[in-house]
MIDOSE-1310 file (N, C-alpha, C; in nm, 2 decimals, decimal comma, always signed):
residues 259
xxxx	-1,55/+8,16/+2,86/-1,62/+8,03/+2,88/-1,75/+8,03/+2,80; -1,77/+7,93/+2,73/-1,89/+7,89/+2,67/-2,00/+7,88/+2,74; -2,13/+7,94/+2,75/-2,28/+7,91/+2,85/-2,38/+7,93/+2,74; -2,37/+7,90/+2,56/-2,46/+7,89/+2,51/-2,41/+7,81/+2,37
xxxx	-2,51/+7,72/+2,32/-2,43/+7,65/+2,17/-2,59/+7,66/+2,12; -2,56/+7,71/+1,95/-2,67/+7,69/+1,89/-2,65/+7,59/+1,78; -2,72/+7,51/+1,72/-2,73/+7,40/+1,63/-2,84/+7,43/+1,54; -2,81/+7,48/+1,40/-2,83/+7,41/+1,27/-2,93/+7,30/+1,32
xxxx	-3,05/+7,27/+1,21/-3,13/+7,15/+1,23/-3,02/+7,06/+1,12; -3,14/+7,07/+1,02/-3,13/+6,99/+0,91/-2,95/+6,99/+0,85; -2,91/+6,86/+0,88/-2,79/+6,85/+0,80/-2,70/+6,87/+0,94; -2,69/+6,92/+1,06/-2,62/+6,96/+1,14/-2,66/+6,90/+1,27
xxxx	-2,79/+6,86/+1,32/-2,84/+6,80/+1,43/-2,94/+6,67/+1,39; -3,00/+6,72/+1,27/-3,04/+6,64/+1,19/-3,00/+6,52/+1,03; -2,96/+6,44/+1,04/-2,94/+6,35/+0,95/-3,01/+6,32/+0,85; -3,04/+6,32/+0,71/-3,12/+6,34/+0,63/-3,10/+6,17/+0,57
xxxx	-3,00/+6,09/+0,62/-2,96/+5,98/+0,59/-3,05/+5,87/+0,67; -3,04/+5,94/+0,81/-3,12/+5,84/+0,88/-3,24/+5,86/+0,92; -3,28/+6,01/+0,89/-3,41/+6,06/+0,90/-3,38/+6,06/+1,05; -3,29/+6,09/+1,15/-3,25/+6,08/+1,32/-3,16/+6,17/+1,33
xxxx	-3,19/+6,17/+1,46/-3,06/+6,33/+1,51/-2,96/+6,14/+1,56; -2,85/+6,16/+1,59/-2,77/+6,05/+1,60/-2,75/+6,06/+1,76; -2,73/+5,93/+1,82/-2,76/+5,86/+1,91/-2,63/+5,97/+2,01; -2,52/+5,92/+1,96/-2,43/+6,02/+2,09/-2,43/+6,17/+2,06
xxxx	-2,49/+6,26/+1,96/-2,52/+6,41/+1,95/-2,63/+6,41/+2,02; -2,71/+6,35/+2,06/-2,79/+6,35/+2,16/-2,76/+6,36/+2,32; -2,67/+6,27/+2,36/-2,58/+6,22/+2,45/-2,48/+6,32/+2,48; -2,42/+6,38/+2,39/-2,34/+6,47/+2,42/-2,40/+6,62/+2,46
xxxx	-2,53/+6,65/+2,39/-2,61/+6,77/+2,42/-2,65/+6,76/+2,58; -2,72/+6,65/+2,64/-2,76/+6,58/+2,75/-2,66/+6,61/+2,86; -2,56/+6,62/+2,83/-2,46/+6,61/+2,91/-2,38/+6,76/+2,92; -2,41/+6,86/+2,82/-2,34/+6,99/+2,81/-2,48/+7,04/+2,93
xxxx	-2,62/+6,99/+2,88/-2,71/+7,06/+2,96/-2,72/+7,02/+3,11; -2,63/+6,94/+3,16/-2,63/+6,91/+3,26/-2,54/+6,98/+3,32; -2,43/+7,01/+3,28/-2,33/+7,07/+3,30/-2,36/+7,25/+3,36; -2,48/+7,34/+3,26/-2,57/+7,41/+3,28/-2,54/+7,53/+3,16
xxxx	-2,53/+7,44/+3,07/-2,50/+7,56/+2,89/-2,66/+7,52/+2,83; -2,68/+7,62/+2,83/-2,76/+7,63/+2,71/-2,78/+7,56/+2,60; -2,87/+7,50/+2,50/-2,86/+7,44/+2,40/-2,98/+7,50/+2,31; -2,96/+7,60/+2,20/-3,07/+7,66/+2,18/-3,07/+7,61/+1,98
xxxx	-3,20/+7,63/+1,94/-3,21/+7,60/+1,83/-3,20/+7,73/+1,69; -3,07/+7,74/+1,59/-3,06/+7,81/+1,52/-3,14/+7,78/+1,38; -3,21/+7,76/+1,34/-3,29/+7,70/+1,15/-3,34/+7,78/+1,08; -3,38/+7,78/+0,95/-3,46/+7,80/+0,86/-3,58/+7,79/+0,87
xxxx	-3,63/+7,68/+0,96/-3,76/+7,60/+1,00/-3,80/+7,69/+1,03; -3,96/+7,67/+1,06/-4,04/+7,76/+1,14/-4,14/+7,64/+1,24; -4,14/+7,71/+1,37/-4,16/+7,66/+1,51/-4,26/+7,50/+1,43; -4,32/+7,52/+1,39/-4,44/+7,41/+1,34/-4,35/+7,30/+1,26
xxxx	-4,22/+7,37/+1,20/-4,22/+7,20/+1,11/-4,10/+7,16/+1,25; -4,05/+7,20/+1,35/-3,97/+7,15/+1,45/-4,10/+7,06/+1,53; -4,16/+7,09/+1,54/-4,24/+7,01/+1,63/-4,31/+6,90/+1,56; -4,30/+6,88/+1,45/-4,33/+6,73/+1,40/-4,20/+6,71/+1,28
xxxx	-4,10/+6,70/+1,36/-3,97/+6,64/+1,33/-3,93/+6,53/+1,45; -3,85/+6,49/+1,41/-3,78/+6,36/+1,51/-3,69/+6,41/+1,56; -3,73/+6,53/+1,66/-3,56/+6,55/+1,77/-3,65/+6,50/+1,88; -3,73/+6,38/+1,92/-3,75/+6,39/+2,04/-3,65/+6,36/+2,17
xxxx	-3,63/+6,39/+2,26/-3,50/+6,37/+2,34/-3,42/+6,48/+2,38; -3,47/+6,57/+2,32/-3,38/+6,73/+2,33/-3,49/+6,83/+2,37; -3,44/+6,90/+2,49/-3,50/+6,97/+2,52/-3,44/+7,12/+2,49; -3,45/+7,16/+2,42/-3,37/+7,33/+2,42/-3,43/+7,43/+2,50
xxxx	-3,33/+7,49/+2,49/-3,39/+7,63/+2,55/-3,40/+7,76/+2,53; -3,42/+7,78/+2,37/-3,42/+7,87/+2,32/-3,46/+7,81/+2,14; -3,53/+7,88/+2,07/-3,54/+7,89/+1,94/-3,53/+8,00/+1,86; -3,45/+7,97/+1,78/-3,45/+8,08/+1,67/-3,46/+8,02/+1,54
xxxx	-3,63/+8,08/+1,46/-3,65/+8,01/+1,33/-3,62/+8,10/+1,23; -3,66/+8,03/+1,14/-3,70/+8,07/+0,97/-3,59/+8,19/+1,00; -3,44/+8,16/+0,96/-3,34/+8,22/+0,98/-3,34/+8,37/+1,03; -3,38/+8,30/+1,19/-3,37/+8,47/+1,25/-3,50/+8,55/+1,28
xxxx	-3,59/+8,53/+1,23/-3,71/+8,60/+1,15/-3,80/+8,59/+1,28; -3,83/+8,49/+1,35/-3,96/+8,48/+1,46/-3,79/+8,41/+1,58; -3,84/+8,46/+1,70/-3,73/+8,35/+1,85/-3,85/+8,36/+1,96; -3,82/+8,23/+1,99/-3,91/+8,21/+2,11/-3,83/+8,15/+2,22
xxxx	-3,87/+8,16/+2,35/-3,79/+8,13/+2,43/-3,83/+7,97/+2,49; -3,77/+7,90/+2,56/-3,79/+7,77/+2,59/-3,92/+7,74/+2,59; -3,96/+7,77/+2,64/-4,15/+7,76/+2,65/-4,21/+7,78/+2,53; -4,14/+7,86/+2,40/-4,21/+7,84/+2,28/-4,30/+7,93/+2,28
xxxx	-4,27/+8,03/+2,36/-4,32/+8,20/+2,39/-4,26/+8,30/+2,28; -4,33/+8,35/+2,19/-4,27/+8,44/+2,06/-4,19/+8,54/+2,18; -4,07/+8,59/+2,17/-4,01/+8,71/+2,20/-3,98/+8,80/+2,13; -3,95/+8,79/+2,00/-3,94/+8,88/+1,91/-3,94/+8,82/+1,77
xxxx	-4,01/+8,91/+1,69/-4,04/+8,90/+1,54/-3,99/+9,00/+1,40; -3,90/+8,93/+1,32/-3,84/+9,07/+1,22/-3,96/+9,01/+1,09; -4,07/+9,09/+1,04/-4,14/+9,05/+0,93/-4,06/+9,13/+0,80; -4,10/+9,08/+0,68/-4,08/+9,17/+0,52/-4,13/+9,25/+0,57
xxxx	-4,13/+9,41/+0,46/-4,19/+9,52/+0,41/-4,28/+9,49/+0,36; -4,41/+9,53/+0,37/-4,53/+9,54/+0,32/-4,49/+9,57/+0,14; -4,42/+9,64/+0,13/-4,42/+9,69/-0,04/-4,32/+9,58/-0,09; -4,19/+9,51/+0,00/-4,14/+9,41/-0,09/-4,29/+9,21/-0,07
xxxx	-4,32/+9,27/-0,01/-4,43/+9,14/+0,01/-4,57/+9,16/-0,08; -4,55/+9,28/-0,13/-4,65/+9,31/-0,21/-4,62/+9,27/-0,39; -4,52/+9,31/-0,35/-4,43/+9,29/-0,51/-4,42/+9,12/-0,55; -4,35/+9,08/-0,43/-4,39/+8,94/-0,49/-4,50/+8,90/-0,47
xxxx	-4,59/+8,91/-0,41/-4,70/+8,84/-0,38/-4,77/+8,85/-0,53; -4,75/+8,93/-0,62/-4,74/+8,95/-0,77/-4,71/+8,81/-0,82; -4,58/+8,75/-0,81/-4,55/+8,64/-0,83/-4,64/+8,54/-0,82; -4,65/+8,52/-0,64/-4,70/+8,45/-0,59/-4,88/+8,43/-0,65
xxxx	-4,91/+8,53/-0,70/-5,08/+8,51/-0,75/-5,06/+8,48/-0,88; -5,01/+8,50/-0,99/-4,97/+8,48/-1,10/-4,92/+8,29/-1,10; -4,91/+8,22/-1,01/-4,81/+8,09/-1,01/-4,74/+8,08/-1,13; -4,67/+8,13/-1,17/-4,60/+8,07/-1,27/-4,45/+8,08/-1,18
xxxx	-4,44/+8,08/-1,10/-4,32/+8,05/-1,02/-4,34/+7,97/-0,87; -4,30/+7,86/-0,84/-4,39/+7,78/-0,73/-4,32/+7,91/-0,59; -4,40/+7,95/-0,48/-4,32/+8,02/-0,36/-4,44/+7,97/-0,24; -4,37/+7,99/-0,17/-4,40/+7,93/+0,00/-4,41/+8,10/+0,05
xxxx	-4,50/+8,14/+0,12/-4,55/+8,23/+0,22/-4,52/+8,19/+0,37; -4,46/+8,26/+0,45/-4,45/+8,18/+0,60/-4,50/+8,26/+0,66; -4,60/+8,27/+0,77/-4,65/+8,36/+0,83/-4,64/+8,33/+1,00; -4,69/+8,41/+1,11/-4,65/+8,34/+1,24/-4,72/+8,22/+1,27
xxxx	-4,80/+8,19/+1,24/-4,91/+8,04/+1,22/-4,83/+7,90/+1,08; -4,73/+7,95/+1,01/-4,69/+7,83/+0,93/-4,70/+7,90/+0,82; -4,65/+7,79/+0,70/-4,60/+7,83/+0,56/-4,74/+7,80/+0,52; -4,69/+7,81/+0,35/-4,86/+7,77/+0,29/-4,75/+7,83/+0,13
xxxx	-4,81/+7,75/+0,01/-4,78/+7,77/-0,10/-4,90/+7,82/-0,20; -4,82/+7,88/-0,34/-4,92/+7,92/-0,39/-4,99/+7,79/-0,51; -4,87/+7,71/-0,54/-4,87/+7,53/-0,60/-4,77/+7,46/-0,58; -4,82/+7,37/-0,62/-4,68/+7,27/-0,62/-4,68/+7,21/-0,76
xxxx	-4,53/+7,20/-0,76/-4,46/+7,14/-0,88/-4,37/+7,01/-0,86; -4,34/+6,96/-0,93/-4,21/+6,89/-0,97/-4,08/+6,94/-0,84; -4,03/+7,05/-0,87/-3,95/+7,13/-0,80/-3,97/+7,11/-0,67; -4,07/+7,17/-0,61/-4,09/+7,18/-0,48/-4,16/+7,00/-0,38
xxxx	-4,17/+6,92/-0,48/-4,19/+6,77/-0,43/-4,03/+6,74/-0,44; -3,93/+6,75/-0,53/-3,82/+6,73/-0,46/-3,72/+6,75/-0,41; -3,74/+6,91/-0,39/-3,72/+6,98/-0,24/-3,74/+6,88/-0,12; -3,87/+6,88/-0,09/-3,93/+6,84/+0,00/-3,88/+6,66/+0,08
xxxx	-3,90/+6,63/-0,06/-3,85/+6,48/-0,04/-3,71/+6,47/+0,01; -3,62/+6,55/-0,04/-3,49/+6,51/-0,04/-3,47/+6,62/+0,12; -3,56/+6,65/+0,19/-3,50/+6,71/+0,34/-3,61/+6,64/+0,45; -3,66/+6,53/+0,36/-3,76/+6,45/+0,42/-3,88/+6,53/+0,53
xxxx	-3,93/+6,60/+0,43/-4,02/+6,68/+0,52/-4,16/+6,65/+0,39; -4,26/+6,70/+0,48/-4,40/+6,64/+0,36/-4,41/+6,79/+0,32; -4,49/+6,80/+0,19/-4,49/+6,92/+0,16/-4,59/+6,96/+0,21; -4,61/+7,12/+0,22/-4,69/+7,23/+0,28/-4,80/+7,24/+0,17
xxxx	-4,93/+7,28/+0,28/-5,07/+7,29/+0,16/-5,08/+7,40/+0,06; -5,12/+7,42/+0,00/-5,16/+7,56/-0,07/-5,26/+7,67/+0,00; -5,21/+7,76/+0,03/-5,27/+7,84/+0,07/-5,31/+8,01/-0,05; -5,40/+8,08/+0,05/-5,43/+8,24/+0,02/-5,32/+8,33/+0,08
xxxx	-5,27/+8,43/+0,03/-5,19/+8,55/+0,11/-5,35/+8,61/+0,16; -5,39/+8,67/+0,27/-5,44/+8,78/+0,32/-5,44/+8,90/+0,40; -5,31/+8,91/+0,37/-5,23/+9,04/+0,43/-5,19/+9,03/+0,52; -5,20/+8,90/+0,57/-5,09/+8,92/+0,73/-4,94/+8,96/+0,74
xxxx	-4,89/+8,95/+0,82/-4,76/+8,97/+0,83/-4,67/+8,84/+0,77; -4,63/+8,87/+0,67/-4,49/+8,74/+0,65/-4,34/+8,78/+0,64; -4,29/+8,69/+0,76/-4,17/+8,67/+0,79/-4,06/+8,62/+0,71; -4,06/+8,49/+0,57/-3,99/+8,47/+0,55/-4,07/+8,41/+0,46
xxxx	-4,03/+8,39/+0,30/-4,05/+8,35/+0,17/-3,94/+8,22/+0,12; -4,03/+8,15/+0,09/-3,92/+8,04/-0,03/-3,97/+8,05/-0,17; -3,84/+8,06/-0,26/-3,91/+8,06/-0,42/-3,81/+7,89/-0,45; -3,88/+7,85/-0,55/-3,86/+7,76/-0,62/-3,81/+7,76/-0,71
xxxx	-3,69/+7,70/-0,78/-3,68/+7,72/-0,91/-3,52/+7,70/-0,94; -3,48/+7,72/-1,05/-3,33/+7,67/-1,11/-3,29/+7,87/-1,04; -3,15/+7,94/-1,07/-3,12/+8,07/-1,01/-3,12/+8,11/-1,13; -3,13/+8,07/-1,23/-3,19/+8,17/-1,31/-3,32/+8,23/-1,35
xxxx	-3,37/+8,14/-1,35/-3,47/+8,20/-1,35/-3,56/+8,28/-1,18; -3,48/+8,25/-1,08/-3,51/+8,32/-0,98/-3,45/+8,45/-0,98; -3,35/+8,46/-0,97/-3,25/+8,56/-1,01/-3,33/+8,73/-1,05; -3,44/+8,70/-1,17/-3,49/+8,87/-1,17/-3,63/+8,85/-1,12
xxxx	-3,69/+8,76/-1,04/-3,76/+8,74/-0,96/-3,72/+8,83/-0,82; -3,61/+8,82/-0,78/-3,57/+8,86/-0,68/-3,57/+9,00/-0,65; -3,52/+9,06/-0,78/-3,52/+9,20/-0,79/-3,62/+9,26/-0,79; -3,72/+9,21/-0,80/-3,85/+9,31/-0,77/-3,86/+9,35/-0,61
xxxx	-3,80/+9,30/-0,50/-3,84/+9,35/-0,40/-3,69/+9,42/-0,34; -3,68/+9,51/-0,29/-3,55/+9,61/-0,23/-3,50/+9,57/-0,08; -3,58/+9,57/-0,02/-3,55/+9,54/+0,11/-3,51/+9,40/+0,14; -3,42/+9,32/+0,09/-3,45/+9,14/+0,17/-3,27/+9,11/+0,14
xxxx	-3,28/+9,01/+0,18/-3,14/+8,93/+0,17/-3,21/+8,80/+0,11; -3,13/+8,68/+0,01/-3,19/+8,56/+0,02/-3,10/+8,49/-0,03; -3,08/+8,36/+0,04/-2,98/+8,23/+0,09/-3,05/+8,10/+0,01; -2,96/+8,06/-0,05/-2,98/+7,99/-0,17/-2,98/+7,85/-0,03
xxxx	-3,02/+7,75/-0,02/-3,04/+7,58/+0,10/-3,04/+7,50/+0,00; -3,08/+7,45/-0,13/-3,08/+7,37/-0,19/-3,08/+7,43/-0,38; -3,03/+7,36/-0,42/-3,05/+7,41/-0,59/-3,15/+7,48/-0,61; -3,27/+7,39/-0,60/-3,41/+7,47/-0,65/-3,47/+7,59/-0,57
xxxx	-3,39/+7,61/-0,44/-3,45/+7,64/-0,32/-3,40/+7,77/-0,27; -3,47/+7,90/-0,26/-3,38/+8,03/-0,16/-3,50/+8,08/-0,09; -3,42/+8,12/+0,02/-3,50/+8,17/+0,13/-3,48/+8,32/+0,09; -3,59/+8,39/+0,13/-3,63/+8,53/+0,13/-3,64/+8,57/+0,29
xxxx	-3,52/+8,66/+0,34/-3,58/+8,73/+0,45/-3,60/+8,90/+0,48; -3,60/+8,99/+0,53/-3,59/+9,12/+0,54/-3,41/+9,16/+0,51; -3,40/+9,25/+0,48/-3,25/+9,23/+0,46/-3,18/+9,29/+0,64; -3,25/+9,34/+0,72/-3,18/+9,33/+0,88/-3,20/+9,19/+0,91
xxxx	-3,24/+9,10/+0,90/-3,22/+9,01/+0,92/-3,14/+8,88/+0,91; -3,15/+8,77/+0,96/-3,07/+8,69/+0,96/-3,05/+8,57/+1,06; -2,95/+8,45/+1,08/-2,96/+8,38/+1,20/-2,87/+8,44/+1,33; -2,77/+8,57/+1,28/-2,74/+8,61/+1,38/-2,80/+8,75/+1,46
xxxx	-2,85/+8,79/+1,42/-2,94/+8,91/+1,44/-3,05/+8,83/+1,51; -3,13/+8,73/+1,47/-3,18/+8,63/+1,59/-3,13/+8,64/+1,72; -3,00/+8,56/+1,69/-2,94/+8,50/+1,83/-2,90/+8,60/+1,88; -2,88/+8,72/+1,82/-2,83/+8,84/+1,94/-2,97/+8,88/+1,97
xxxx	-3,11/+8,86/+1,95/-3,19/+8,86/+2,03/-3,25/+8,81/+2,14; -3,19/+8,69/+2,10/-3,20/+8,56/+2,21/-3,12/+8,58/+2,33; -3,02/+8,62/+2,29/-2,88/+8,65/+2,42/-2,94/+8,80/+2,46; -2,97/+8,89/+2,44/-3,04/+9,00/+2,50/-3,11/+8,95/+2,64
xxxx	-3,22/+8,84/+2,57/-3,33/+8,83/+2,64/-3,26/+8,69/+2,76; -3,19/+8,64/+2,72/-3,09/+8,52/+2,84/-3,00/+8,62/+2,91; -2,95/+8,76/+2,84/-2,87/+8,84/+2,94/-2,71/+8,74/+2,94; -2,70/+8,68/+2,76/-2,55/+8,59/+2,76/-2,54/+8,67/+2,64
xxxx	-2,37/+8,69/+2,65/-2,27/+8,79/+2,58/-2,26/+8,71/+2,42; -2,21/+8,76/+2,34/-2,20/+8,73/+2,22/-2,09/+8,58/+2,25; -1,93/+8,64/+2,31/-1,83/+8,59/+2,29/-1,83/+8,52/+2,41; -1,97/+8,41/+2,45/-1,99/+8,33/+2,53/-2,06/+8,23/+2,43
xxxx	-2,04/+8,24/+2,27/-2,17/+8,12/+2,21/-2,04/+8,03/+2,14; -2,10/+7,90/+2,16/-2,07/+7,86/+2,06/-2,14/+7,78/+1,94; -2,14/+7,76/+1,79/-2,25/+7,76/+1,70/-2,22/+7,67/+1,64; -2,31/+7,58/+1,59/-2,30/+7,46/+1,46/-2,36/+7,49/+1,31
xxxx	-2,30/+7,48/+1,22/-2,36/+7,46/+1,08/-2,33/+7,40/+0,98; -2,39/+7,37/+0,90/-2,36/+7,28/+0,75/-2,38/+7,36/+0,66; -2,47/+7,45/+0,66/-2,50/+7,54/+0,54/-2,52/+7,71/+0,50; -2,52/+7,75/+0,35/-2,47/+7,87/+0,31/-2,57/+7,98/+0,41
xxxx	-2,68/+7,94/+0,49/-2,74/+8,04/+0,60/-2,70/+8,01/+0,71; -2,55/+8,00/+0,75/-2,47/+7,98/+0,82/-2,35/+8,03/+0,88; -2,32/+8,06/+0,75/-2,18/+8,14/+0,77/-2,17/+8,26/+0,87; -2,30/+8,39/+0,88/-2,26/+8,48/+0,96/-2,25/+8,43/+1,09
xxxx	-2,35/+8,33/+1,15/-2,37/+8,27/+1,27/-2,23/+8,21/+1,28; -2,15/+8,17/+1,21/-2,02/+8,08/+1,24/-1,92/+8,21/+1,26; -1,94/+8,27/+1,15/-1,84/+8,39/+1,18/-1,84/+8,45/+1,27; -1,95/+8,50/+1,37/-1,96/+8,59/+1,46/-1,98/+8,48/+1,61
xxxx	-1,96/+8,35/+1,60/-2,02/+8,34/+1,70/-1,87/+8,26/+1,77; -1,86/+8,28/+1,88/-1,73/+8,27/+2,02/-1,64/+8,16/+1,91; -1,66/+8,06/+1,93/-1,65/+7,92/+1,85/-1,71/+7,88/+1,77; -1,71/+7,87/+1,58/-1,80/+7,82/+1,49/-1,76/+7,71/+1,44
xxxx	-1,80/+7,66/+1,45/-1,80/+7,50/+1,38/-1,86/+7,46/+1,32; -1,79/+7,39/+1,21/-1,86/+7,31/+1,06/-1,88/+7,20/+1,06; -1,98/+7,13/+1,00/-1,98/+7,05/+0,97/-1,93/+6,94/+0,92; -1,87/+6,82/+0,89/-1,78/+6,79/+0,78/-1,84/+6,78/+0,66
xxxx	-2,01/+6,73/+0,66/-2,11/+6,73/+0,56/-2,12/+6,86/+0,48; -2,09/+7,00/+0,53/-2,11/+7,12/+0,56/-2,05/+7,17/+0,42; -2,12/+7,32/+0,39/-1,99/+7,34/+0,22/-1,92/+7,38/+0,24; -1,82/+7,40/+0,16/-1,65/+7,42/+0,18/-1,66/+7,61/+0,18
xxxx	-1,74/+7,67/+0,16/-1,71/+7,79/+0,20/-1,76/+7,84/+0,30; -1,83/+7,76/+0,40/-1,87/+7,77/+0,50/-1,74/+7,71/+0,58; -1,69/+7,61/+0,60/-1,60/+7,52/+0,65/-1,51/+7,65/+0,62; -1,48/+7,75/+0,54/-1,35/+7,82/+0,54/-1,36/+7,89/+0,64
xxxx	-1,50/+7,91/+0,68/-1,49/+8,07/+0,81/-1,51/+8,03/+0,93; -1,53/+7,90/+0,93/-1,52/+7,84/+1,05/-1,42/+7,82/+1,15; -1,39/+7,81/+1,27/-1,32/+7,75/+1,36/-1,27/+7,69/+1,34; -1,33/+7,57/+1,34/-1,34/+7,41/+1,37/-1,42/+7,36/+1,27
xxxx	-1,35/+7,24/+1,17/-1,44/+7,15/+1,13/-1,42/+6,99/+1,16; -1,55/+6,99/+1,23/-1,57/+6,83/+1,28/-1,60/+6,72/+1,14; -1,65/+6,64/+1,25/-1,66/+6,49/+1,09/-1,82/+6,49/+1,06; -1,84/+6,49/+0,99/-1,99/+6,44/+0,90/-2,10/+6,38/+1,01
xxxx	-2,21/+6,46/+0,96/-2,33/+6,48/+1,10/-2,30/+6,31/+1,13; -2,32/+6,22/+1,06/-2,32/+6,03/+1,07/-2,21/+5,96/+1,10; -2,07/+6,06/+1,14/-1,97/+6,01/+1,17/-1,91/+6,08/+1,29; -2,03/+6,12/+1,36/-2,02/+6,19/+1,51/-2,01/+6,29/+1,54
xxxx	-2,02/+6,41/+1,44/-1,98/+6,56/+1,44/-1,96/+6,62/+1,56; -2,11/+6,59/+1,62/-2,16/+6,75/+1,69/-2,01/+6,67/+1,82; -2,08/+6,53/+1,88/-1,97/+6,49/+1,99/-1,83/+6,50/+1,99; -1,76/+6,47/+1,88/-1,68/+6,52/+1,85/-1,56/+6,67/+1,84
xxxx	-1,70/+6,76/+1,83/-1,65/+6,86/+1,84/-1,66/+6,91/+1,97; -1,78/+6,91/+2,01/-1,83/+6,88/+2,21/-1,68/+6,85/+2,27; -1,61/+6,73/+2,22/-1,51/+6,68/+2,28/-1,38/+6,77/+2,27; -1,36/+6,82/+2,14/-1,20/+6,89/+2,14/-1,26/+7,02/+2,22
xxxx	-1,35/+7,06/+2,24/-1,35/+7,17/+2,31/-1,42/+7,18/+2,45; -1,37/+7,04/+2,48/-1,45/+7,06/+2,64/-1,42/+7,13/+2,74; -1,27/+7,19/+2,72/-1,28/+7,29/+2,85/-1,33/+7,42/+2,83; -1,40/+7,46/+2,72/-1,42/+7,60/+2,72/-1,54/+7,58/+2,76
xxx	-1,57/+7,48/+2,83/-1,73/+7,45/+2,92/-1,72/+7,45/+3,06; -1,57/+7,45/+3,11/-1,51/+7,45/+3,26/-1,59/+7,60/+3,35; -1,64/+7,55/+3,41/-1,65/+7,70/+3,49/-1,49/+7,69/+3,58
């Protein structure tokens, strides 16, 4: 039996079409929580850009951001934190003071860049988010890096630091995280701390920092929006976040919510 579903924001709960999470994925979430499943948040994001987004109406109970990297529990209480290596955050931070490559720093307080370009305004624009200010590195701890740029020229960018994994979200766009890390290594933190089994979840996504969460989780489900090599390791692929996805798939799988 299902007693936990995690949702993908952007592209998966969120519609980049209508700038809205859609009227019955709302309805349908409302109605699993009543039932008494879990509804917890799986993203890229980090806690600050969710709270000035448009999911109002959804209450979760659980977060797992900036893929895996910081989870807090319903209350928005940190529970646990995976940061970079000091020596791979040192190496780029090279980059990052030099700007000749635009990158985003995320720390447990929010992102911050070192400039903006071209690149990173249409990033920004096209996931309808405003862009982040420019900030200093001062040695805090950072959890999770974005570089800017076409993959090639990111590409030996990357190799300067040993320790990370990083998930390409948009053309111009890859996330940097620790390499134990991840959205599922999150959510088995999150289930630790709920005391819920792996092969009790079930998971939504649209995109390539997605797949292991699909693959490993009870029931994974794609998007129809979602990319096709993600949609291969999936379960289940529903219809396009604006053509009812999430309820949809809520629907073909309503008894595995039966107590």
């Amino acid at each position: 039996m299902i007693k936990i579903v995690f949702f993908d924001i952007d592209g998966t709960l969120l519609s980049h079409k209508t700038e809205s999470v859609p009227k019955d994925a709302k309805e349908a979430i409302a109605e699993l929580q009543k039932r008494g499943i879990k509804v917890c948040v799986a993203t890229g994001r980090h806690i600050v850009d969710l709270e000035a987004m448009p999911l109002e109406g959804i209450v979760f109970d659980g977060y797992v951001t900036l893929n895996g990297q910081l989870i807090y529990n319903g209350k928005k209480e940190l529970i646990f934190g995976n940061k970079l290596t000091q020596k791979d955050v040192s190496n780029l931070y090279e980059v990052f003071a030099k700007k000749e490559t635009a990158m985003l720093f995320i720390n447990e307080k929010g992102p911050y860049l070192n400039f903006v370009n071209d690149k990173v305004r249409q990033v920004y624009r096209e996931i309808g988010t405003p862009v982040p200010k420019e900030g200093e590195y001062c040695k805090e701890d950072i959890y999770q890096m974005i570089l800017f740029g076409d993959r090639e020229t990111l590409m030996p960018i990357l190799t300067k630091a040993e320790h990370i994994k990083s998930t390409y979200w948009n053309p111009y766009a890859v996330d940097v995280i620790d390499e134990n890390g991840g959205k599922i290594q999150g959510i088995q933190q999150l289930l630790q701390y709920l005391k819920i089994s792996m092969d009790e979840v079930m998971a939504f996504g649209d995109g390539e920092n997605d797949i292991e969460m699909i693959q490993n989780a009870a029931i994974g489900i794609a998007m129809g929006n979602g990319l096709k090599k993600l949609k291969e390791k999936a379960d289940y692929v529903t219809a396009d976040i604006d053509e009812g996805g999430v309820k949809k798939a809520l629907e073909y799988y309503h008894r595995e919510f039966e107590r």
